[in-house]
C-alpha positions as CSV (number, residue, x, y, z in Angstrom):
1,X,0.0,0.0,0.0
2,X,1.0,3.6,-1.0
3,X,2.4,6.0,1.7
4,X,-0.3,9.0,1.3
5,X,1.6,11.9,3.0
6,X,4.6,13.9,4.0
7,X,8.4,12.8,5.3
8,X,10.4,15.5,6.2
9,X,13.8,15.6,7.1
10,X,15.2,18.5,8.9
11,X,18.5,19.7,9.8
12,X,19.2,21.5,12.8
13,X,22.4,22.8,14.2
14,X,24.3,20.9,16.9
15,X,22.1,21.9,19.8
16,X,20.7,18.7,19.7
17,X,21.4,17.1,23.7
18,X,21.0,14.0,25.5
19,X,18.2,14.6,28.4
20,X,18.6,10.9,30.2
21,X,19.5,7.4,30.3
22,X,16.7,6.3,28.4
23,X,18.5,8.1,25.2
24,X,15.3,10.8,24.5
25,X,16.8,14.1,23.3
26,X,16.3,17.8,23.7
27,X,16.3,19.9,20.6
28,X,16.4,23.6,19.5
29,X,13.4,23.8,17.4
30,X,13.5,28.0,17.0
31,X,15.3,28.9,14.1
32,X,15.5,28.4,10.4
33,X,18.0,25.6,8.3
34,X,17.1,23.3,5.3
35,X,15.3,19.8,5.0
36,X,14.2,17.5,2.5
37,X,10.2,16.7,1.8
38,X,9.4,13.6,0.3
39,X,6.0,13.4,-1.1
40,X,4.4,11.8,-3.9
41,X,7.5,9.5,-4.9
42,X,9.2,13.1,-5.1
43,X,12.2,15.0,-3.5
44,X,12.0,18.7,-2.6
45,X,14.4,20.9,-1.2
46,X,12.6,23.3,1.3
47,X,13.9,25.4,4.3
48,X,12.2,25.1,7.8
49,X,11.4,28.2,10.2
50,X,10.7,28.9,13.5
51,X,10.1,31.7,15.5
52,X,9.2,31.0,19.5
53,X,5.5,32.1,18.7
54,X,4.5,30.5,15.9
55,X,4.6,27.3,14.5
56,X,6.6,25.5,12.7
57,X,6.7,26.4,8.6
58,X,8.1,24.7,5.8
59,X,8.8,26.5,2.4
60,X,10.3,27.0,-0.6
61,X,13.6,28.4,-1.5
62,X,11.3,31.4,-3.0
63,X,9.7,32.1,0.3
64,X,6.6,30.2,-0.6
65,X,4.9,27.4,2.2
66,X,6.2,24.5,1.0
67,X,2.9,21.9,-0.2
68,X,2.4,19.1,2.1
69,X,0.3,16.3,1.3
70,X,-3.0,16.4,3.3
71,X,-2.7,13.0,6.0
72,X,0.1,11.9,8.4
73,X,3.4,13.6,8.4
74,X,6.5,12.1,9.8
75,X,9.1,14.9,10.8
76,X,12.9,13.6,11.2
77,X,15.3,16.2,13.3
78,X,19.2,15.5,12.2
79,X,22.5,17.0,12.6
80,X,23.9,19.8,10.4
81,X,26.4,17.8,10.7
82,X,24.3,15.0,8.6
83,X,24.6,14.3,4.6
84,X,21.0,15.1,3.1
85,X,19.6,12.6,0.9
């Protein structure tokens, strides 16, 4: 069966910290960097931002919200640090 919705793959500088033993992590999610969006069997290159009163927006290198797939989306938080796909 089809995945009918969004992966995202953000990058976010190295202020990503362990909290515990268990391994769960506490990360910076106020600022701007890139990401990847996989939808529709496609890859696009968008840009994540953040201020600390509002939400969280995805969009286009020309400034434009980035269009997600209505349904589930999965967000994954990496390292600048990371290689893209």
């Amino acid at each position: 069966m089809p995945f009918n919705g969004n992966i995202i793959v953000v990058q976010q500088q190295s202020d990503i910290q362990v909290m515990d033993h268990e391994g769960r992590l506490r990360v910076r999610t106020t600022g701007n960097g890139p990401a990847v969006l996989f939808r529709d069997g496609k890859k696009f290159n968008i840009e994540w931002r953040r201020t600390s009163d509002e939400w969280l927006r995805f969009e286009t290198a020309e400034g434009a919200d980035a269009m997600l797939q209505p349904g589930k989306s999965w967000i994954s938080i990496v390292a600048t640090s990371t290689t893209l796909p």
